[in-house]
C-alpha positions as CSV (number, residue, x, y, z in Angstrom):
1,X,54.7,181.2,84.8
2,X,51.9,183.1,86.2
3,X,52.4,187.1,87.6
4,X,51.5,185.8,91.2
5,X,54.2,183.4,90.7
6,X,56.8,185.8,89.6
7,X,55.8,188.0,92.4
8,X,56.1,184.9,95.0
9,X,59.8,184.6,93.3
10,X,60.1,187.9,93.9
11,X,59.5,188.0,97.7
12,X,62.3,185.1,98.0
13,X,64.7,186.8,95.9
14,X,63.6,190.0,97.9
15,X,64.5,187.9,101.3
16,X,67.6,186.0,99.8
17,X,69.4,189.4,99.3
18,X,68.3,190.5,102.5
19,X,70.4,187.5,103.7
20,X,72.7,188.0,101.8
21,X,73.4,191.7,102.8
22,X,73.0,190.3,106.4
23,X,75.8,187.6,106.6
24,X,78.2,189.8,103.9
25,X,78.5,192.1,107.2
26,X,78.7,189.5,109.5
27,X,81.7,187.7,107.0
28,X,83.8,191.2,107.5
29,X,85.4,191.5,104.5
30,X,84.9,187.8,103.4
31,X,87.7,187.0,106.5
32,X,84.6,184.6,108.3
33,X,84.4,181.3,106.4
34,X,80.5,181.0,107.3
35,X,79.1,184.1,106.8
36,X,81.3,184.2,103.3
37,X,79.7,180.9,102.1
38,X,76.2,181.9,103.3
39,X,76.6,184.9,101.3
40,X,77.7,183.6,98.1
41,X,75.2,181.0,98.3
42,X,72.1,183.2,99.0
43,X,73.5,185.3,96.5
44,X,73.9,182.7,93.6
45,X,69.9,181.8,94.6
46,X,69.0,185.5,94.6
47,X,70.3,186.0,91.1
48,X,68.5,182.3,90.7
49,X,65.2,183.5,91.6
50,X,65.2,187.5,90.1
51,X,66.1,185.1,86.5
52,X,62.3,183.6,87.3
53,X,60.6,186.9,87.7
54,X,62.4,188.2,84.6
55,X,60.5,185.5,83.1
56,X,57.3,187.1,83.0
57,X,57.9,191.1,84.0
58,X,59.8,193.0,82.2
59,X,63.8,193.6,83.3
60,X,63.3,197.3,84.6
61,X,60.1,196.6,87.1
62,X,61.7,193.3,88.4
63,X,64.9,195.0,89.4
64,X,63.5,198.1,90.7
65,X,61.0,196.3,92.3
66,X,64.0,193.9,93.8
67,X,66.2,196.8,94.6
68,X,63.8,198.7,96.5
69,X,62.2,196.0,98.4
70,X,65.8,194.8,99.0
71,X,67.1,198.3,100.7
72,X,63.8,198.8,102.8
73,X,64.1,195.1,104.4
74,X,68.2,195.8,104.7
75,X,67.3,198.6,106.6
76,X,64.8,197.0,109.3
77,X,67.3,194.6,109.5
78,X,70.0,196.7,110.1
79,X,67.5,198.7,112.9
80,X,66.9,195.0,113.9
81,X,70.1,192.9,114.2
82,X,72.5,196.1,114.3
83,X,70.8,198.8,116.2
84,X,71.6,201.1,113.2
85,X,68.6,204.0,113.6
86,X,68.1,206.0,110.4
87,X,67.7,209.2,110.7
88,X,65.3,211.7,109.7
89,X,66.6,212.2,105.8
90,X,67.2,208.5,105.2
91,X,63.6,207.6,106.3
92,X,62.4,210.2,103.8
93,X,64.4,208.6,101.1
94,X,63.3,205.7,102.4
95,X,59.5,206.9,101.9
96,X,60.6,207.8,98.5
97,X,61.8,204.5,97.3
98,X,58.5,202.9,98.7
99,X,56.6,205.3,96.7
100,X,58.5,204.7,93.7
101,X,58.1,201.2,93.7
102,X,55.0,200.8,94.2
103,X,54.4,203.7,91.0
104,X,56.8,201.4,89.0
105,X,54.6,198.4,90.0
106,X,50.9,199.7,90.0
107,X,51.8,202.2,87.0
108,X,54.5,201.1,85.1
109,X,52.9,198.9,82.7
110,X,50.3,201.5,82.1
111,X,51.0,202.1,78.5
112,X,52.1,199.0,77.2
């Protein structure tokens, strides 16, 4: 599998988690059948697609990769779909986990 595939795998495991995170709030507690079954299923397919990319990166950039990409697209869609408005010190963090992905992504194969 090539890089720009893995990073393709990537993006869709990046917007199945989204989904994911989405309906789990939306299934309150796992008490709404729907939302519950959306959830585990988008889930299941996250952990799918994140196995692709671990094909070809290595373990530690995928999932940092994932996991930040993850919480930044949670959060628009939390600003989006739940009117929750960070505030000053979460968009900072927020800034800080961009930046540290992108250093984990355009740096952290530097050495090897």
């Amino acid at each position: 599998m090539s890089v720009t595939t893995s990073y393709l795998f990537l993006v869709l495991a990046v917007f199945l988690g989204v989904t994911s995170n989405s309906f789990a709030k939306s299934a309150e507690g796992f008490t709404i059948l729907m939302p519950s079954i959306v959830t585990a299923i988008t889930i299941v397919l996250c952990m799918y697609a994140l196995s692709m990319v671990m094909k070809t990166l290595p373990i530690g950039i995928t999932y940092a990769s994932f996991a930040g990409l993850a919480i930044i697209a949670t959060v628009v869609v939390g600003i989006i779909k739940y009117n929750q408005i960070p505030n000053i010190f979460t968009i900072v963090g927020l800034a800080l986990i961009v930046a540290g992905v992108l250093m984990v992504n355009l740096m952290g194969n530097a050495n090897s």
